[in-house]
C-alpha distance (Angstrom), angle and dihedral (degrees) to the residues before:
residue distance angle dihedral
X1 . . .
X2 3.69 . .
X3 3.52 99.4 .
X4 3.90 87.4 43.3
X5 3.62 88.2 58.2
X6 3.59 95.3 47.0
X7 3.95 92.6 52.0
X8 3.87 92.3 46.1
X9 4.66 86.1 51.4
X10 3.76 84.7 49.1
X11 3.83 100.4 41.4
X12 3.62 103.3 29.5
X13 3.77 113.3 14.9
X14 4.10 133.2 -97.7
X15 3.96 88.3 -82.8
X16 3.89 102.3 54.2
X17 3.85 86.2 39.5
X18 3.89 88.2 54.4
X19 4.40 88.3 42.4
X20 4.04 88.6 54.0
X21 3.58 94.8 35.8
X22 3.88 96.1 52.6
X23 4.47 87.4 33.3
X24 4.46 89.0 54.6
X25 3.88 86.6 43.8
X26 3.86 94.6 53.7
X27 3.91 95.6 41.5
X28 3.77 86.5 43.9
X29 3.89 97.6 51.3
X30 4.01 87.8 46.7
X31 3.88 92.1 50.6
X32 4.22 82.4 55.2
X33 3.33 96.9 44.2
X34 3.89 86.0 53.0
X35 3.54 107.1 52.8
X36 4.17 92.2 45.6
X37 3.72 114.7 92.9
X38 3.61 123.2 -179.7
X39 4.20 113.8 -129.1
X40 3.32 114.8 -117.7
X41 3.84 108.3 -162.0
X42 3.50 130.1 -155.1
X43 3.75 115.5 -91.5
X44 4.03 93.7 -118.6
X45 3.65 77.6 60.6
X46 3.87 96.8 48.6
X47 3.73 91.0 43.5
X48 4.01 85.5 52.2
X49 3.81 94.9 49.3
X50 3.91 90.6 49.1
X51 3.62 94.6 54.9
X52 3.47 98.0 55.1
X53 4.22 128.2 92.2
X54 3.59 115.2 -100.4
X55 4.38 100.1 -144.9
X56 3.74 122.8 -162.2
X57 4.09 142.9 92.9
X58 4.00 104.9 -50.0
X59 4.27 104.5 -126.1
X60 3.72 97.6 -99.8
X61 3.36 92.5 48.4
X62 3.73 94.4 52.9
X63 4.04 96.5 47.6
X64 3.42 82.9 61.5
X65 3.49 98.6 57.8
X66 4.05 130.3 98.3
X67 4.34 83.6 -139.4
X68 3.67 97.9 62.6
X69 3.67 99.3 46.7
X70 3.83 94.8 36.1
X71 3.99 82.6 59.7
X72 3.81 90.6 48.9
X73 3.86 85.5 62.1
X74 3.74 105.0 39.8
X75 3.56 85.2 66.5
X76 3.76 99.4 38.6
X77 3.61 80.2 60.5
X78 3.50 102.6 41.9
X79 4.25 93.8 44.0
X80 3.66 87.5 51.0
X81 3.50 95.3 47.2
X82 4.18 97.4 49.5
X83 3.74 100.5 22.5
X84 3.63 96.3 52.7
X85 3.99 87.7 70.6
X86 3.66 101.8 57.4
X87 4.02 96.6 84.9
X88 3.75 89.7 33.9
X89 4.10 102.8 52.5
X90 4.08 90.3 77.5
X91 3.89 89.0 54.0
X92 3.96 95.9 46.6
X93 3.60 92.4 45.9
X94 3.72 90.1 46.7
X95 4.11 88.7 47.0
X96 3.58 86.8 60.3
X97 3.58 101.1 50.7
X98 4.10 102.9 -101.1
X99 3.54 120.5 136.7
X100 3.52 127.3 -107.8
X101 3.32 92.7 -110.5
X102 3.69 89.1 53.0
X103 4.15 83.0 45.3
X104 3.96 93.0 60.5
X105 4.39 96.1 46.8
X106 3.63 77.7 62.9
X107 3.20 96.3 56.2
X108 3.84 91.2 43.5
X109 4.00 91.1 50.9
X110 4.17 83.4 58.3
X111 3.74 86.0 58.9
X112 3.94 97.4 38.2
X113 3.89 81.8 51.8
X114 3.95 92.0 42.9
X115 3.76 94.2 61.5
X116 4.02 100.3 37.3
X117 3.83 80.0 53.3
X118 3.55 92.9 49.3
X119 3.90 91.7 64.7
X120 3.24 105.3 32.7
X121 3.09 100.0 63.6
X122 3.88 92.5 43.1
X123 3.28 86.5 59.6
X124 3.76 93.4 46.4
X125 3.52 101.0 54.4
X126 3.75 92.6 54.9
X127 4.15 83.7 64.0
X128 3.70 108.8 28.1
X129 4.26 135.3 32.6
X130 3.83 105.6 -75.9
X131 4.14 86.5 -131.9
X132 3.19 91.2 62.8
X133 4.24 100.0 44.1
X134 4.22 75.6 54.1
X135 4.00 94.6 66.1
X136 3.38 91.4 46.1
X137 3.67 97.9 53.9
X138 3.83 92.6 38.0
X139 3.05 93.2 38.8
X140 3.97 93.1 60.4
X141 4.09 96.3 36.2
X142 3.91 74.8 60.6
X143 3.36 95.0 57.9
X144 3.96 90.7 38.2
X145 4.14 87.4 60.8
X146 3.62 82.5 47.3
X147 3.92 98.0 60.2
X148 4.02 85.0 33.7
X149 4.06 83.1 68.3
X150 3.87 99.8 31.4
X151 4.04 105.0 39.0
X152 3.79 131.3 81.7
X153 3.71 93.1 166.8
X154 3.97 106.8 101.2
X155 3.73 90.7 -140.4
X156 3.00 96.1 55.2
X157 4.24 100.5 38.1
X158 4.03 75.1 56.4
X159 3.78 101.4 47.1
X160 4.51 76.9 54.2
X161 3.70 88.2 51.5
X162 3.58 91.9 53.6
X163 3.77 94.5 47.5
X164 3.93 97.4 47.7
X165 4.02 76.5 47.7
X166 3.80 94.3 55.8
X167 4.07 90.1 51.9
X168 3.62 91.9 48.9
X169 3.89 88.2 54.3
X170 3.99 88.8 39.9
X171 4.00 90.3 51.3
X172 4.19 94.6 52.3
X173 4.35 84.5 53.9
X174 3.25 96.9 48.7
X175 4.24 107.4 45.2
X176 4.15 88.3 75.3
X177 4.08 101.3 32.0
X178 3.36 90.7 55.1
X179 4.36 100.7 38.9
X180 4.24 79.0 49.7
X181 4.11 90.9 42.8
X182 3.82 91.8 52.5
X183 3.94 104.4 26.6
X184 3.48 108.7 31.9
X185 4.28 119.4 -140.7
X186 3.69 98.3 -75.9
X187 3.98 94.0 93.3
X188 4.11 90.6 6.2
X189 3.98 95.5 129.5
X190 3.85 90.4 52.2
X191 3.68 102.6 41.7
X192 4.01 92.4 37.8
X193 4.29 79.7 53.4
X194 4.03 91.5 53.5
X195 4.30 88.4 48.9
X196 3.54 93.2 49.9
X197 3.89 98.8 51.1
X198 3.56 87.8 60.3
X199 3.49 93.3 50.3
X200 4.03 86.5 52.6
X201 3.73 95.1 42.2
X202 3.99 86.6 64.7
X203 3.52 93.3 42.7
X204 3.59 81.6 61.3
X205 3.62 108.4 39.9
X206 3.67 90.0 34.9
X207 3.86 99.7 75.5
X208 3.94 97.2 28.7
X209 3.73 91.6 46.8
X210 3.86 86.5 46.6
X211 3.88 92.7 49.9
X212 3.63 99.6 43.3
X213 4.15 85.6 58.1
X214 3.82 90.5 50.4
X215 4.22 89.1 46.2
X216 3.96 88.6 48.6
X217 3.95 103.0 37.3
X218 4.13 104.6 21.9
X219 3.86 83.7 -130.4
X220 3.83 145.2 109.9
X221 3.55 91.5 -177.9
X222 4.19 104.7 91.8
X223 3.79 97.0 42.2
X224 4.09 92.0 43.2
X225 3.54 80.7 64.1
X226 3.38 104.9 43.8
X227 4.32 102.9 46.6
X228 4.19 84.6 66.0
X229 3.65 84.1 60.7
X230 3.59 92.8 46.3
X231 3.97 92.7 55.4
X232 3.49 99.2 40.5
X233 3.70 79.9 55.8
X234 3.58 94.6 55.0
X235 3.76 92.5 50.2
X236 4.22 83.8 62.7
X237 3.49 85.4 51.8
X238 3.55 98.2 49.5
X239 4.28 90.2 46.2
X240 3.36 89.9 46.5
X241 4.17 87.7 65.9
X242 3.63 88.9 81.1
X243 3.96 130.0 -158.8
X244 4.20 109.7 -8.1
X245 3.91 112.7 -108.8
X246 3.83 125.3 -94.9
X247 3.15 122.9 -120.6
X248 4.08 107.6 -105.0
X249 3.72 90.6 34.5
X250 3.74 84.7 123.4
X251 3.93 129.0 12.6
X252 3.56 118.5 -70.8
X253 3.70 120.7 -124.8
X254 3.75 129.5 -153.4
X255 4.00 122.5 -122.2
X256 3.20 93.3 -100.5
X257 3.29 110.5 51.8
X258 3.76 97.3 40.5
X259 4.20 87.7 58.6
X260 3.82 84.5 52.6
């Protein structure tokens, strides 16, 4: 999509590019919205699903835990650490004398990375314990800022794109397996709610935080060498979590009673 974007600016001018953009993203989101189709199961089934206990950490319980608010800042960590890039990468590239076209496959390796990190680690937290898919996939968008700050061959500037792209993928996995590993369902919409602000709070602070540096300083250099340290310190976090909770560790609660 980057590179699309870019060709459509160069070609066409910002405004068409904006008119296409916005047109694909509308005809796109309706084509979704088509094929979706909510299940609507038989009432036997219903009547089934009602009657069975809902297990996991009731929501007062789980504010008070170290889990739940240790998760909340792995991934203000880790957001602020990746997401701060993505508005940035044209202006490094650009600082080091690639094109803009160059600029915006950057971009599109983030987003190649995004969704290759998106499965794998699905499928690797169905084999192996979610903490431990985390420091991987921190551990290499570390290494990925790392290159971002040390490179000035494009391969390898877009072999770091791809890696901060992989953790980006890794981090949107991971929010919801590990709120259900450690929490159960009973207070699931809630807790997964409380992990996912932090995760937006460092998409936010990430990029202005990042900006306001380069505005005051001139330089990428200092924070490029601090966000490694800031996901290799969420992959502590996330090992310090521990073994996930089994199911009965606290009473169960049925449906109804826990939306009472």
């Amino acid at each position: 999509m980057p590179a699309t974007a870019q060709y459509l600016v160069t070609g066409y001018g910002w405004r068409t590019a904006y008119v296409v953009l916005g047109a694909g993203s509308i005809v796109l989101s309706l084509l979704a919205c088509s094929l979706l189709r909510e299940r609507k199961a038989a009432g036997r089934v219903q009547g089934a699903v009602r009657g069975q206990l809902v297990d996991g950490v009731p929501f007062p319980e789980a504010l008070r835990s170290y889990r739940l608010w240790a998760i909340w800042a792995v991934f203000v960590l880790a957001s602020s650490a990746t997401l701060s890039l993505g508005p940035h990468l044209p202006a490094m590239f650009a600082d080091r004398g690639f094109s803009p076209e160059q600029a915006a496959r950057s971009a599109s390796m983030v987003g190649i990375g995004l969704l290759i990190g998106r499965i794998l680690t699905g499928v690797l937290i169905d084999r192996i314990h979610a903490p431990l898919v985390a420091c991987v996939f921190f551990g290499g968008g570390a290494l990925g800022i790392f290159l971002l700050r040390s490179a000035h061959d494009y391969q390898a500037l877009l072999l770091a794109t791809t890696l901060i792209g992989l953790t980006i993928g890794a981090e949107g996995d991971l929010i919801s397996y590990l709120v259900r590993s450690y929490f159960g369902l009973r207070s699931f919409g809630a807790l997964f709610g409380i992990a996912f602000s932090g995760y937006g709070f460092g998409a936010v602070l990430g990029p202005i935080g990042l900006g306001a540096w380069f505005d005051r300083h001139g330089s990428y250099d200092a924070p490029l060498l601090a966000l490694p340290g800031m996901l290799l310190l969420a992959a502590a976090l996330t090992l310090s979590l521990g073994r996930y909770r089994r199911a009965g560790e606290l009473p169960a609660v049925a449906p109804a009673a826990a939306s009472a």
